[in-house]
NURO-399991 format. One record per residue (C-alpha): residue number from 1; residue in one letter; y, x, z. Coordinates in Angstrom, 3 decimals, decimal comma, padded with zeros to 6 digits. Layout:
N
NUM_A_Y_X_Z .
...
***
This chain:
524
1_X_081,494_103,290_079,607 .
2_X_081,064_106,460_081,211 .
3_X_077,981_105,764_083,394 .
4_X_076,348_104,160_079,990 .
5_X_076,925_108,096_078,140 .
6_X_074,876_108,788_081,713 .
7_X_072,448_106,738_081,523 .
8_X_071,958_107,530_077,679 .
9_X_071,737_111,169_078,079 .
10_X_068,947_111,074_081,220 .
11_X_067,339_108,150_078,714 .
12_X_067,327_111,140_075,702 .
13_X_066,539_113,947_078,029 .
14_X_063,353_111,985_078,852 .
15_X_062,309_110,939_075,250 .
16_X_062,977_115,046_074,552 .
17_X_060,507_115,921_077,544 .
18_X_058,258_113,077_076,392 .
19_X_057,540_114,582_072,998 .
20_X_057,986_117,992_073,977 .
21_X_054,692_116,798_076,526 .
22_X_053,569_115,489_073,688 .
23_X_053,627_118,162_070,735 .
24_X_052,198_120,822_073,935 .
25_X_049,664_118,668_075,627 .
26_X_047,722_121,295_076,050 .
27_X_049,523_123,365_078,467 .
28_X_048,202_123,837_081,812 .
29_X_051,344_125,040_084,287 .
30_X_049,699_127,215_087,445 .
31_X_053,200_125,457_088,955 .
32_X_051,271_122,226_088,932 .
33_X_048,043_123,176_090,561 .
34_X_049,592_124,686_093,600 .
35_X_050,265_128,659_092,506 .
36_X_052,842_130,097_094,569 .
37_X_054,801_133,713_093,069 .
38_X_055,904_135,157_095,792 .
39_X_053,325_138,046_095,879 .
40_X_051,646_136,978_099,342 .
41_X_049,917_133,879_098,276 .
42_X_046,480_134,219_097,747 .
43_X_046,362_131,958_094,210 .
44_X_042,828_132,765_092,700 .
45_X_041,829_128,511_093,516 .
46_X_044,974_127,475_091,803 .
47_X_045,028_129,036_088,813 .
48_X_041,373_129,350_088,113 .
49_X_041,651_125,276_088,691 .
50_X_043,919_125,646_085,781 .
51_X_041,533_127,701_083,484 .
52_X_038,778_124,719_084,195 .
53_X_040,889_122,136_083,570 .
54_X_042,231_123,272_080,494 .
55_X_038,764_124,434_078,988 .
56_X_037,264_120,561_080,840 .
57_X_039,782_119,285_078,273 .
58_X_038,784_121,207_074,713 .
59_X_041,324_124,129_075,712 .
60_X_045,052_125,278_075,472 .
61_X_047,332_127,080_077,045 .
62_X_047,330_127,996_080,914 .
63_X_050,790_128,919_081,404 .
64_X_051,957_131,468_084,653 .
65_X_055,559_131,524_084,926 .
66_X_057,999_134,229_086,002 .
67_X_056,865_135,429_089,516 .
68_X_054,136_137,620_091,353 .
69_X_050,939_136,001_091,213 .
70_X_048,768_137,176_093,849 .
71_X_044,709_136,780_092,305 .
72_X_041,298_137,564_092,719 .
73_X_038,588_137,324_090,476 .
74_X_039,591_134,828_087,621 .
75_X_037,288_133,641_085,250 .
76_X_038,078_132,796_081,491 .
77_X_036,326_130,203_079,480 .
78_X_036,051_128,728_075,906 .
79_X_039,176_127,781_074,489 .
80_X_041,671_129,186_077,120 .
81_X_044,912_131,250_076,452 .
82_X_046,255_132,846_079,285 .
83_X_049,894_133,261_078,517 .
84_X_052,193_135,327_080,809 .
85_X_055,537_134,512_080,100 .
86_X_058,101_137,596_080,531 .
87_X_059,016_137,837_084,489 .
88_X_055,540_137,061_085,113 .
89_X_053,144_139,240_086,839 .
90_X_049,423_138,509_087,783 .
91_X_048,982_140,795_090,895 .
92_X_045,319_142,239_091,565 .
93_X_044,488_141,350_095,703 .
94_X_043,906_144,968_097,150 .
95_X_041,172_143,847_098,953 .
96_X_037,307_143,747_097,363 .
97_X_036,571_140,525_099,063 .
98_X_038,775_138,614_096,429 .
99_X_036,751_139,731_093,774 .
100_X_033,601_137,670_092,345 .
101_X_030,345_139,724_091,714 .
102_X_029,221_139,267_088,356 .
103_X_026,014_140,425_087,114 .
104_X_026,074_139,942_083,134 .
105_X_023,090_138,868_081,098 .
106_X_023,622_141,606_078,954 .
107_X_022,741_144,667_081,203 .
108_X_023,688_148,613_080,096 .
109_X_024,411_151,870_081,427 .
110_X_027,761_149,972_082,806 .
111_X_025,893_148,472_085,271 .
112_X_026,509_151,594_087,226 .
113_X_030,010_151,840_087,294 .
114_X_031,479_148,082_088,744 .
115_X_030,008_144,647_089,196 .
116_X_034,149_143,252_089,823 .
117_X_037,118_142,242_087,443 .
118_X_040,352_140,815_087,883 .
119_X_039,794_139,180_084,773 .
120_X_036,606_138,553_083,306 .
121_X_034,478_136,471_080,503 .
122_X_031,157_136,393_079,498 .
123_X_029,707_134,199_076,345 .
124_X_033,115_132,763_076,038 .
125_X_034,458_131,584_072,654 .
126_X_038,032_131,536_071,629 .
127_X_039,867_133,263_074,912 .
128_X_042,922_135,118_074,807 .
129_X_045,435_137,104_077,267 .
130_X_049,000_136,616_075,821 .
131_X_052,540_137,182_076,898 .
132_X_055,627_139,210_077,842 .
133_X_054,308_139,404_081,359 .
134_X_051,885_141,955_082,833 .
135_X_048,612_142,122_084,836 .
136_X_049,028_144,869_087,766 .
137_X_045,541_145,885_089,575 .
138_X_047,478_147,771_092,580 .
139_X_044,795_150,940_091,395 .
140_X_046,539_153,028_093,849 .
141_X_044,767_150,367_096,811 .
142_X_041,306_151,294_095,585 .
143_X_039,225_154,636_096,835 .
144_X_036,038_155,365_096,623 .
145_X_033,026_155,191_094,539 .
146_X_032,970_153,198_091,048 .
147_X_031,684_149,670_092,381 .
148_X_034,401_149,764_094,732 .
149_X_037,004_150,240_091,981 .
150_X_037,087_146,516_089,511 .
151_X_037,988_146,671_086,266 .
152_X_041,061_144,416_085,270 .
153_X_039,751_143,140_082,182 .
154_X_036,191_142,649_081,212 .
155_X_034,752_140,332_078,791 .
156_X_030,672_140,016_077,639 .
157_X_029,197_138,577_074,710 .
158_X_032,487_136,724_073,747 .
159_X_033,818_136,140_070,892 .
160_X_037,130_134,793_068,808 .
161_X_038,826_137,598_071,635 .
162_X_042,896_137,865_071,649 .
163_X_045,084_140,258_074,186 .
164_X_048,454_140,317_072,525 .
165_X_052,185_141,635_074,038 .
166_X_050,884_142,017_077,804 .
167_X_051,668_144,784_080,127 .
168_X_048,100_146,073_081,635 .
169_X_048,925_148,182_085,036 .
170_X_047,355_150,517_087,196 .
171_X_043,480_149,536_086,993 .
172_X_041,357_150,497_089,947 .
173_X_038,865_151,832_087,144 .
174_X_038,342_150,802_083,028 .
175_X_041,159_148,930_082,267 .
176_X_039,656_146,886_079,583 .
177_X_036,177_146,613_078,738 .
178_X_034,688_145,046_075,716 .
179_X_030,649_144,757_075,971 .
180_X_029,177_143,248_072,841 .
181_X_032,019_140,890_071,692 .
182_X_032,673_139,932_068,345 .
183_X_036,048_139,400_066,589 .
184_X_038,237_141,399_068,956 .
185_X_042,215_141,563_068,469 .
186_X_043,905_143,838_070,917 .
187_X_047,905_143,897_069,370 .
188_X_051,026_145,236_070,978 .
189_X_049,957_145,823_074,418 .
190_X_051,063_148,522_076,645 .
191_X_049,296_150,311_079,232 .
192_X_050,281_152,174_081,967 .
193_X_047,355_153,396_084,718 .
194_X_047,222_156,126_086,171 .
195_X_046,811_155,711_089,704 .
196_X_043,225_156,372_090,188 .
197_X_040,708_158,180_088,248 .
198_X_038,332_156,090_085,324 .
199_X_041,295_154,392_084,087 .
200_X_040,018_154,539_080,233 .
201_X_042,685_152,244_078,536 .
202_X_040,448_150,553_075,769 .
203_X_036,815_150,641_075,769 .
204_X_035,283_148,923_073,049 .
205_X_031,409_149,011_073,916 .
206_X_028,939_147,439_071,552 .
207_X_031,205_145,151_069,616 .
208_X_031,342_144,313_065,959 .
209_X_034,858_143,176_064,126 .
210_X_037,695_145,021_066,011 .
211_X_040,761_145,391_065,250 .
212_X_043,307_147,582_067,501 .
213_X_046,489_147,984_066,802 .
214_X_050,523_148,731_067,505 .
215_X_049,476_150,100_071,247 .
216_X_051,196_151,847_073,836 .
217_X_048,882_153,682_075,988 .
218_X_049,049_155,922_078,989 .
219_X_046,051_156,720_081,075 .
220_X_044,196_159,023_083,387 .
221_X_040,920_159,041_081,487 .
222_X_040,145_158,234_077,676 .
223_X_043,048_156,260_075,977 .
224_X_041,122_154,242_073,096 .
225_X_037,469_154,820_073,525 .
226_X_034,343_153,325_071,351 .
227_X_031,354_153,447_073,443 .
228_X_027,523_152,085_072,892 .
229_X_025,625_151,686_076,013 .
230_X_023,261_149,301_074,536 .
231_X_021,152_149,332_071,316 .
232_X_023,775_147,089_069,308 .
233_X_025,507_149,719_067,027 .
234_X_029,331_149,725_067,586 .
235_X_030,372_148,628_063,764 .
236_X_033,254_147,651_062,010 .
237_X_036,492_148,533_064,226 .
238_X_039,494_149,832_062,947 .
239_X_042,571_151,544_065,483 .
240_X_045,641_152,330_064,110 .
241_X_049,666_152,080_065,296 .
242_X_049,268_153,066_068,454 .
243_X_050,792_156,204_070,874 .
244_X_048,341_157,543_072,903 .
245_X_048,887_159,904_076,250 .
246_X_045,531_160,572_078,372 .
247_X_044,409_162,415_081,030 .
248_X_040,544_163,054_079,005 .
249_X_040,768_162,439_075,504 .
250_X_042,785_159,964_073,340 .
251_X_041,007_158,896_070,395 .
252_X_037,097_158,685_071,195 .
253_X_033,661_158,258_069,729 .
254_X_031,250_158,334_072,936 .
255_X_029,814_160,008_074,717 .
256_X_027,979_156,914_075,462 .
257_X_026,220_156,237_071,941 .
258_X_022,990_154,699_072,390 .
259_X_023,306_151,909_069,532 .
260_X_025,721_154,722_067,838 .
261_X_029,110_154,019_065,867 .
262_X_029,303_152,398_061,689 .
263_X_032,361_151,611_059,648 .
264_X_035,053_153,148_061,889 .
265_X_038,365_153,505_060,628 .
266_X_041,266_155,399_063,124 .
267_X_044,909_156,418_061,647 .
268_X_048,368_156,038_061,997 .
269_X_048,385_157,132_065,710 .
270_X_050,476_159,711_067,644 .
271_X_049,029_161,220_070,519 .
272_X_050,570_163,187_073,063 .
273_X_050,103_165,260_076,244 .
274_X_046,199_164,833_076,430 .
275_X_044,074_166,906_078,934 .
276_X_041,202_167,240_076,497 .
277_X_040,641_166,095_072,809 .
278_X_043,164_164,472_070,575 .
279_X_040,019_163,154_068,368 .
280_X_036,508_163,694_069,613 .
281_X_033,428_162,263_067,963 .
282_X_030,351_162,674_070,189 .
283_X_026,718_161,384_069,479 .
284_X_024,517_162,875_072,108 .
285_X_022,243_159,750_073,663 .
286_X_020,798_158,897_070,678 .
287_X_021,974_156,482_067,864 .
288_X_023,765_156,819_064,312 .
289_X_027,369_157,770_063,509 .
290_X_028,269_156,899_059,947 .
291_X_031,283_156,367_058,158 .
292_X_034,139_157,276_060,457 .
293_X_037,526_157,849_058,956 .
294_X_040,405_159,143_061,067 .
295_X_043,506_159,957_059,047 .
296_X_047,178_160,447_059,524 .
297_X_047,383_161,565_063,444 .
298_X_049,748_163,867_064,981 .
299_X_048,479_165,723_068,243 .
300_X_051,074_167,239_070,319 .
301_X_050,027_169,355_073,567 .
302_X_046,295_168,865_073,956 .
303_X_043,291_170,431_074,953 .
304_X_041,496_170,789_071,542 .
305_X_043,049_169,089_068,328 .
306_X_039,205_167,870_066,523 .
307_X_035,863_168,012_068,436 .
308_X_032,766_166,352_066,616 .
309_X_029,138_166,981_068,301 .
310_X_026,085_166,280_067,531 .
311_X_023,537_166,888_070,984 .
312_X_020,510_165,692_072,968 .
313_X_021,542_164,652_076,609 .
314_X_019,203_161,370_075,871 .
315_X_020,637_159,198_078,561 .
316_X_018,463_155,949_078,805 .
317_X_020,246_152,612_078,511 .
318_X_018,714_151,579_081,998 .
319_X_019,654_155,268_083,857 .
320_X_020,450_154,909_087,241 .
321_X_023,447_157,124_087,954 .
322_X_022,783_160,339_089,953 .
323_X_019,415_159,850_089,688 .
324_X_016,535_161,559_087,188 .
325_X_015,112_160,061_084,356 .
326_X_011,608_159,997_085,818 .
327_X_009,330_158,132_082,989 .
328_X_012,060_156,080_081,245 .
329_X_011,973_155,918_077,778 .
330_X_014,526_157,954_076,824 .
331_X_016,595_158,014_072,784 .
332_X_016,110_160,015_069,950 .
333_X_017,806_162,562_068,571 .
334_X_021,036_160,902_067,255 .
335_X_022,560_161,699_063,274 .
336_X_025,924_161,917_062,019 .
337_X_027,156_161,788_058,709 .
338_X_029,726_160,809_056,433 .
339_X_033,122_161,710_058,676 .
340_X_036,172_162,157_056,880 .
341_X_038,859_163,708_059,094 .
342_X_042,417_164,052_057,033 .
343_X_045,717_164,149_056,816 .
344_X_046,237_165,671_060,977 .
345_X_049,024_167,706_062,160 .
346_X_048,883_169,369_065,608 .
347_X_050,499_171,397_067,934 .
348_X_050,066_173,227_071,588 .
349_X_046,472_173,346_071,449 .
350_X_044,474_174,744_073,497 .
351_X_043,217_178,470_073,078 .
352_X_039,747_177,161_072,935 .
353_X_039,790_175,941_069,347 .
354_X_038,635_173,346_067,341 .
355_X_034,437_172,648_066,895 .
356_X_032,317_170,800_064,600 .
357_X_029,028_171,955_066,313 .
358_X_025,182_170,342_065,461 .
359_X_021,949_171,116_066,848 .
360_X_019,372_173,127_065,517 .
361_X_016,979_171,577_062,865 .
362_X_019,802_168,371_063,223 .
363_X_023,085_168,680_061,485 .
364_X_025,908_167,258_061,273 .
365_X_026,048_165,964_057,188 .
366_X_029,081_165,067_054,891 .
367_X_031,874_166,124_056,875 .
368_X_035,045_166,313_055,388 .
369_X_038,033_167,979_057,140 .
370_X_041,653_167,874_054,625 .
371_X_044,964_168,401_054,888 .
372_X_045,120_169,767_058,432 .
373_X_047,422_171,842_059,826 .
374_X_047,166_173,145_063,471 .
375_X_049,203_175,541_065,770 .
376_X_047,185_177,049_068,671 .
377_X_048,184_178,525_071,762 .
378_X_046,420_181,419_070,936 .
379_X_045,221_184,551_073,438 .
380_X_041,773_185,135_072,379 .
381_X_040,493_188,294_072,440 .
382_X_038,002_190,485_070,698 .
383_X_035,404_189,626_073,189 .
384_X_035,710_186,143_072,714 .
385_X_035,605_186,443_068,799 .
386_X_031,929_188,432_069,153 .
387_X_030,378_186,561_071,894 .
388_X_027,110_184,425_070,971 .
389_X_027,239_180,514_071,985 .
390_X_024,959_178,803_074,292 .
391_X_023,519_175,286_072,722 .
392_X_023,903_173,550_075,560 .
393_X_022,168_170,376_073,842 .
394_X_022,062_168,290_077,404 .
395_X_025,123_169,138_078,825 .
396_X_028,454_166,382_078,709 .
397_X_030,032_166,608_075,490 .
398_X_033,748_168,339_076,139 .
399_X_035,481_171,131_073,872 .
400_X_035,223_173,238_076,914 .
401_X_031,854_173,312_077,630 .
402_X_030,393_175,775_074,850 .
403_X_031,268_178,341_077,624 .
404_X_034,878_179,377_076,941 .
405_X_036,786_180,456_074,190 .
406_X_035,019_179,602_070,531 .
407_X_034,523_183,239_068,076 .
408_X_037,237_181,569_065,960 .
409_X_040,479_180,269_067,097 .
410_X_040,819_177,854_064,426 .
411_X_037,591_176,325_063,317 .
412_X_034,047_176,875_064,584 .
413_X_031,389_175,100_062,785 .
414_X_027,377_175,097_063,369 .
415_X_024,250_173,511_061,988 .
416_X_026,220_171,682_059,422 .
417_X_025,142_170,164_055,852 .
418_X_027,801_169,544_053,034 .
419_X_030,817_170,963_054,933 .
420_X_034,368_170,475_053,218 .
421_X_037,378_172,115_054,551 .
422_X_040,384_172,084_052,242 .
423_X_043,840_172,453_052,985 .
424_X_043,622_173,812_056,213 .
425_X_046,584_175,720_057,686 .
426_X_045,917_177,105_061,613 .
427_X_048,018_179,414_063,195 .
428_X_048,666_180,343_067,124 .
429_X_051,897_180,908_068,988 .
430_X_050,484_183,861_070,972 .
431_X_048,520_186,964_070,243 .
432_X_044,819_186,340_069,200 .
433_X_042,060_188,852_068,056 .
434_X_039,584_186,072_066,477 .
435_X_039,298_185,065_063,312 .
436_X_040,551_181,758_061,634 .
437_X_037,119_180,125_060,852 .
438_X_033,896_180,881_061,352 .
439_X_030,604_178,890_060,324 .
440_X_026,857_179,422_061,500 .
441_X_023,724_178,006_059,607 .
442_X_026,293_175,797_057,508 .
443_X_024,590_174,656_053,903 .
444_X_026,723_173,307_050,806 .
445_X_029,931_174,847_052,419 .
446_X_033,477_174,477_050,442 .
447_X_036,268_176,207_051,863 .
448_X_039,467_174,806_049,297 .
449_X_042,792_176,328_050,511 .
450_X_042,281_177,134_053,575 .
451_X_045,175_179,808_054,923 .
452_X_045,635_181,655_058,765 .
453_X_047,996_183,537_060,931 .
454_X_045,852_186,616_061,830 .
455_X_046,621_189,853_063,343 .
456_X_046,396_193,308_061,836 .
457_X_043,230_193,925_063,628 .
458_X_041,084_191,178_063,532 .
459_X_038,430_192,051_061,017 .
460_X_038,013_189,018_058,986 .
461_X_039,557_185,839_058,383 .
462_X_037,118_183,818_057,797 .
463_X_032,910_184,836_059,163 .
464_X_029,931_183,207_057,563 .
465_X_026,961_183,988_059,430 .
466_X_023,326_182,553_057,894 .
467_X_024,947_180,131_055,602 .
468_X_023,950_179,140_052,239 .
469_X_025,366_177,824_049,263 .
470_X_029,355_178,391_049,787 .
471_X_032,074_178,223_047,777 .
472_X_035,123_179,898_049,208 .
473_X_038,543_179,852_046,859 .
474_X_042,461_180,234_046,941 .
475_X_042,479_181,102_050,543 .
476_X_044,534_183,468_052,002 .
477_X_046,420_185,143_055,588 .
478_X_049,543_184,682_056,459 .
479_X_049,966_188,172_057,605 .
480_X_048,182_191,467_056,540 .
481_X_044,204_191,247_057,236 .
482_X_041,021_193,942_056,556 .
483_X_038,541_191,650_054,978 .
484_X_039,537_187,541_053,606 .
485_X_035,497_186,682_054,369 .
486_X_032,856_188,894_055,797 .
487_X_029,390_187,636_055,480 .
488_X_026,505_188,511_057,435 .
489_X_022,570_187,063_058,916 .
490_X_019,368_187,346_056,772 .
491_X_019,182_183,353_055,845 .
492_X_022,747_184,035_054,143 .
493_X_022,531_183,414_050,341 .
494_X_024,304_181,790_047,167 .
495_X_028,237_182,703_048,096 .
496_X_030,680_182,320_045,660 .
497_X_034,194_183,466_046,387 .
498_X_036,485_182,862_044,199 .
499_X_039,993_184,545_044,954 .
500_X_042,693_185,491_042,553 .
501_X_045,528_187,547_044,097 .
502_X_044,556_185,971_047,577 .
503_X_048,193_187,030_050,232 .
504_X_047,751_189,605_052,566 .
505_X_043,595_190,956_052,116 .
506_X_042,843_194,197_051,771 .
507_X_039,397_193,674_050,540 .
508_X_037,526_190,261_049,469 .
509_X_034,254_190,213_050,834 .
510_X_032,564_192,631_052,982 .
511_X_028,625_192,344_053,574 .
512_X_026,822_192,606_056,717 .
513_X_023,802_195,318_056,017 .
514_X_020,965_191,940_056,482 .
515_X_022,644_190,185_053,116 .
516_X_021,662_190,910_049,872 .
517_X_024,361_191,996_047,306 .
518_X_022,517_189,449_044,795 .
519_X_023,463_186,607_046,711 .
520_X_027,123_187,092_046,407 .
521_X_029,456_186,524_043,350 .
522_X_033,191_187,355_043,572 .
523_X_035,633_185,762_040,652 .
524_X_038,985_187,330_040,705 .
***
C-alpha cells in the first residue's frame, strides 16, 4: 500500500510538470542549452541559442535563472522576453572581444560614440527585458575612448519595447539607448552606474510613444535624457514617478535636437544631488521644441534648478566627432514654444541662477513658469548683477556657460515672446547683491505674484531692460528694497505695474534716463 501512495504521487508530480510544460510552452531555460552561472563561463552561444530558438518558434520567454551569467554581445529578436528571475545576474565579459560590432541601418550622430552592446536589437518587434534580476556591465573594466566603452542596452528601429523590474549596473558608457523605436515601456527599473564617465541612464533618441515611469536612477552623466540625433522628431513621451540622482543633469531635453522634441510630458519626479540642471530644455542643432510640460518636481542640491535655451551650435547629423564641419550641410536655427514649467520646488541651488535665454531675432515663445519656489545658495555680488552676457550661440548648452554668475540670482530671461511668471517665490541662503529677476528684449511679459529675499542694497528687485508690453502686479520683497522694478533701454515701452501696498518697496518704479515716462502706467 505504501509503495502504491509512491508510485501515485511521482505519477501526479509528472501530470503537474506535464501541464505546467504545457500551459508555459514557451519558455526557453538558458539551463537547457548549456549556460553555466558561475561567473567564469563564457555563455554568450548558450543563451543567444536560446533567444533563436525561442523567436525560431513564434516567441516566449527565455528564462536565466539565479546565478552569474557571464555574456557577450546578445542579440534580441521578435517576440523574445528576456526574464531575469531574482538571484539572477547577466554579467558583461570585461573584455571587447566578446562584443559583436553592429553597424545599424539607421545611422546618426551616435555613430561616434560605440559600435558594441551587451544587449542589443534592431527592427525587432515585441522584445522585452523583465525580471527581479540585474544586468551588470563591469563599467569599472572599461577605459578609454567611447568605442571602447559598449553600451548595455541598445535597441534600433524596434518596436512593441518592454524593460520592466530589472537592475541595470555599471555601464561602460549609455546605459540604455533607444534610437527610433516606437511604443517604448521602461517601468520600475533601477539604475545604478557610475563607474565610468557617459553613463546617461535613459536616453530616448528619436522615438515616438514612450512611456517612463516609477524609476530609480543614479548615474554619472544625464539621468533621463530625450535626445534627436536624426531628423525623426522625438514625440509623444511622457516621464513621471521616478527619483533621479546624476552626475550632469537629471531631467533633459537635448542637447542633441536635430529632429527636435513634440508632446512631452515630465512630472511627479524627485531629483536629488545633481551636478548640473534639475530640468534643462536645450534646442541648439536645429529642430522644433513644442509642447513640453514638466510639473510637480522637487530639486534638492543641484547646479541650476530650470535651464531652457534656445542656440545655434548646428551640429550636422553625419558630424564626425573632433573634427570640423567642412561643407556639411549643417541645421537651421531651431524654435521653441509652448513650455509650461509648474508646480517646482527647489533647494541648494547653485549661485549661478536659473535662465530662460533665446537668441537674438529667435525667441523663445509661450513660456509659462508657475508656482515655483526656489532657495539659492546665494553670494553674488554687485559685479555680477551689472555685468553684460556673452551670447555664446555655438557653445555646449550648460547653466554655467553664460560666463559665470547670471545679473539676477533668481531668474534671468532673454529674447523671449509671451513670458509668464506667476507665483514665483526665490530666495538664497547666503548674502547676494543681485536682483530677483531680470528680463532683456522680453515682449508680452506677465510677472503675477512673483516675491524675493533681497538685501537692503540691491537696487531693484526686479530689472527690465528693452522689453515691451509688461504687466507687472502684486509682487513684492521679502525684506526692505529701494525700487520693486526699475526699467531701463530705449526699445522699452508699454509697462504696466500694477502694485497696491506691495511689502517692503520704497518706491515702485524707477526709470532709466533712455525710457520715456509715456510708456509707463503705475495703478496703486
Amino acid at each position: 500500500m505504501r509503495m502504491f501512495k509512491i508510485i501515485r504521487k511521482i505519477v501526479l508530480l509528472l501530470l503537474f510538470v506535464g501541464c505546467f510544460s504545457f500551459v508555459f510552452p514557451d519558455q526557453y531555460n538558458i539551463l537547457d542549452y548549456g549556460a553555466v552561472g558561475d561567473s567564469q563561463f563564457l555563455n554568450t552561444s548558450a543563451i543567444q541559442t536560446a533567444i533563436d530558438a525561442c523567436t525560431k518558434a513564434g516567441g516566449g520567454t527565455v528564462f536565466v535563472p539565479a546565478g552569474i551569467w557571464l555574456t557577450g554581445t546578445l542579440i534580441l529578436k521578435d517576440n523574445v522576453s528576456l526574464y531575469l528571475e531574482s538571484g539572477a545576474t547577466l554579467f558583461g565579459s570585461p573584455y571587447l572581444r566578446d562584443y559583436s560590432l553592429t553597424i545599424p541601418a539607421i545611422r546618426s550622430y551616435t555613430d561616434n560614440y560605440t559600435n558594441k552592446s551587451l544587449i542589443y536589437a534592431e527592427n525587432a518587434e515585441n522584445v522585452s527585458i523583465l525580471g527581479q534580476g540585474a544586468i551588470n556591465g563591469q563599467g569599472e573594466l572599461f577605459t578609454g575612448d567611447y568605442k571602447t566603452r559598449p553600451y548595455l542596452i541598445r535597441m534600433i528601429g524596434c518596436s512593441n519595447v518592454t524593460v520592466k523590474n530589472i537592475s541595470l549596473l555599471h555601464s561602460p558608457m549609455w546605459v540604455q539607448h533607444y534610437l527610433e523605436c516606437d511604443h517604448v515601456l521602461i517601468d520600475g527599473i533601477t539604475v545604478r552606474s557610475l563607474k565610468e564617465q557617459n553613463n546617461d541612464g535613459i536616453d530616448i533618441d528619436s522615438c515616438h510613444f514612450v512611456r517612463i515611469a516609477n524609476c530609480d536612477i543614479d548615474c554619472g552623466d544625464d539621468a533621463i535624457v530625450l535626445k534627436s540625433t536624426t531628423n525623426r522628431i522625438c514625440r509623444d513621451v511622457v516621464i513621471t514617478n521616478c527619483i533621479l540622482k546624476s552626475q550632469a543633469s537629471a531631467l533633459k531635453c537635448g542637447t542633441e535636437s536635430n529632429g527636435g522634441f513634440v508632446n512631452i510630458t515630465i512630472d511627479n519626479c524627485v531629483v536629488r544631488d545633481t551636478r548640473r540642471s534639475g530640468i534643462a530644455l536645450e534646442m541648439v542643432d536645429g529642430g522644433i521644441m513644442d509642447r513640453v510640460t514638466v510639473s510637480n518636481i522637487i530639486i534638492e542640491n543641484s547646479g541650476s534648478a530650470i535651464f531652457v535655451r534656445l542656440a545655434n551650435r548646428a551640429r550636422p547629423i553625419n558630424a564626425e566627432r573632433g573634427r570640423s564641419y567642412g561643407d556639411l550641410k549643417r541645421p537651421g536655427m531651431g524654435t521653441m514654444r509652448n513650455i509650461m514649467i509648474s508646480n517646482v520646488q527647489a533647494t541648494g541651488i547653485d549661485s549661478i541662477g536659473s535662465s530662460i535665454t533665446g537668441q537674438p531675432g529667435h525667441p523663445i515663445e509661450n513660456i509659462t513658469l508657475e508656482n515655483i519656489r526656489i532657495q539659492y545658495n546665494g553670494g553674488g555680488t554687485h559685479e555680477h548683477a551689472a555685468r553684460e552676457v556673452e551670447e555664446h550661440p555655438e557653445s555646449y548648452p550648460e547653466y554655467d556657460r553664460l560666463g559665470g554668475p547670471l545679473p539676477a540670482y533668481g531668474f534671468y530671461c532673454r529674447h523671449v515672446n509671451n513670458l509668464r511668471l506667476e507665483n514665483i517665490e526665490v530666495t538664497f541662503a547666503q548674502d547676494d547683491e543681485r536682483p530677483a529677476l531680470f528680463c532683456d528684449d522680453v515682449k508680452q511679459l506677465k510677472i503675477l505674484d512673483y516675491n524675493a529675499k533681497l538685501l537692503h542694497n540691491v537696487n531693484a528687485m526686479i530689472y527690465l531692460k528693452n522689453v515691451q508690453d509688461a504687466y507687472v502686479s502684486n509682487c513684492s520683497s521679502f525684506t526692505p528694497v529701494q525700487h520693486l522694478v526699475w526699467a531701463k533701454g530705449e526699445h522699452t515701452r508699454q509697462i504696466v505695474v500694477d502694485a497696491k501696498d506691495p511689502w517692503n518697496v520704497n518706491k515702485i518704479l524707477e526709470l532709466d534716463s533712455s525710457v520715456s515716462k509715456k510708456e509707463i502706467k503705475i495703478y496703486k
